[in-house]
C-alpha positions as CSV (number, residue, x, y, z in Angstrom):
1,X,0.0,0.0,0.0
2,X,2.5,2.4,1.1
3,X,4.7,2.2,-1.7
4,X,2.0,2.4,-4.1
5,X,0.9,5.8,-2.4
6,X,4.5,7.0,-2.6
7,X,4.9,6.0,-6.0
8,X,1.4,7.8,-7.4
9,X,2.7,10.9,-5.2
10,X,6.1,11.1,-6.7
11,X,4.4,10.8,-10.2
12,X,2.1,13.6,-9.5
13,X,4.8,16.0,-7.8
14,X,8.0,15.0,-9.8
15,X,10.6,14.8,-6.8
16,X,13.3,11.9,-6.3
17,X,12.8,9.3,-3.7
18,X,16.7,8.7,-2.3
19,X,15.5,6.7,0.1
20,X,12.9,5.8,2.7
21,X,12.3,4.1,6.1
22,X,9.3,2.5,7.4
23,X,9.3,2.2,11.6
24,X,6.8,1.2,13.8
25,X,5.0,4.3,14.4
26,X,6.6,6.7,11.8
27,X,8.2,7.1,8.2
28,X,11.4,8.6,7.6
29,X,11.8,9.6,3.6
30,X,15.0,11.3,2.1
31,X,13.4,12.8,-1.0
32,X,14.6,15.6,-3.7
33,X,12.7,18.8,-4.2
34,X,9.4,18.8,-6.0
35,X,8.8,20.1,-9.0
36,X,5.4,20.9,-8.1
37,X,4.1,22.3,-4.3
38,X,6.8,22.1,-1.5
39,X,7.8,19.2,0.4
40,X,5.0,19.6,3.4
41,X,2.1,19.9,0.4
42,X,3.7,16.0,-0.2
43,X,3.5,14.8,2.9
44,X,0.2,15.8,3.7
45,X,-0.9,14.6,0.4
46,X,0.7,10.8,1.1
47,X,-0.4,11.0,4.5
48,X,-3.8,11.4,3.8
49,X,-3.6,8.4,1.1
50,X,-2.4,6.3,3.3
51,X,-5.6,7.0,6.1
52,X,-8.0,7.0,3.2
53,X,-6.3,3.2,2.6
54,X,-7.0,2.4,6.5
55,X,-10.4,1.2,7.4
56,X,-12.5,3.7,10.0
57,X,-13.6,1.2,12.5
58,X,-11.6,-0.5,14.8
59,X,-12.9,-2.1,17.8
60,X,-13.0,-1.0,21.0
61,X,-10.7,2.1,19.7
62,X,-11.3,5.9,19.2
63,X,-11.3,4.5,15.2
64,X,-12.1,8.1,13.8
65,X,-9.6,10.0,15.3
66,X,-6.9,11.0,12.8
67,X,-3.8,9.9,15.4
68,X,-5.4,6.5,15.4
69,X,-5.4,5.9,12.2
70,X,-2.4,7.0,11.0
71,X,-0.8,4.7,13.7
72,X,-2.4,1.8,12.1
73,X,-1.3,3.2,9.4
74,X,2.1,3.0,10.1
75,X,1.2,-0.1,11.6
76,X,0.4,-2.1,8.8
77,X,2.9,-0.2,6.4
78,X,5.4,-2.0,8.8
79,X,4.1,-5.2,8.6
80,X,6.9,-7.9,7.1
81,X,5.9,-8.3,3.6
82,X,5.3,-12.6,2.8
């Protein structure tokens, strides 16, 4: 998921990805300039992606809130891929 959203993101802004991390509850990226916006207009665009991609409900959880998911987020982003 993640690096689909990243990928769609770098399209649409033209900057360089030189590198990226994924951690348990946060992403580290290394990218180049865009070519279009700044790089805070990126993140917030690939941040809210990747919430879009994360499903509003969770049980027993304040679900909604934006902290929340975004820490599932992260969550599943850091999942080992099989």
């Amino acid at each position: 998921m993640f690096l689909e959203v990243l990928e769609q993101t770098r399209k649409k802004y033209e900057f360089v990805v030189a590198g990226y991390v994924v951690m348990p509850e946060h992403i580290h990226l290394l990218i180049g300039e865009p070519k279009i916006a700044d790089p805070s207009r990126v993140m917030q665009v690939l941040k809210q992606a990747c919430l879009a991609a994360v499903p509003v409900k969770e049980k027993g959880r304040q679900a909604g809130s934006t902290h929340f998911r975004w820490a599932v987020a992260t969550r599943i982003l850091a999942a080992p891929l099989s």
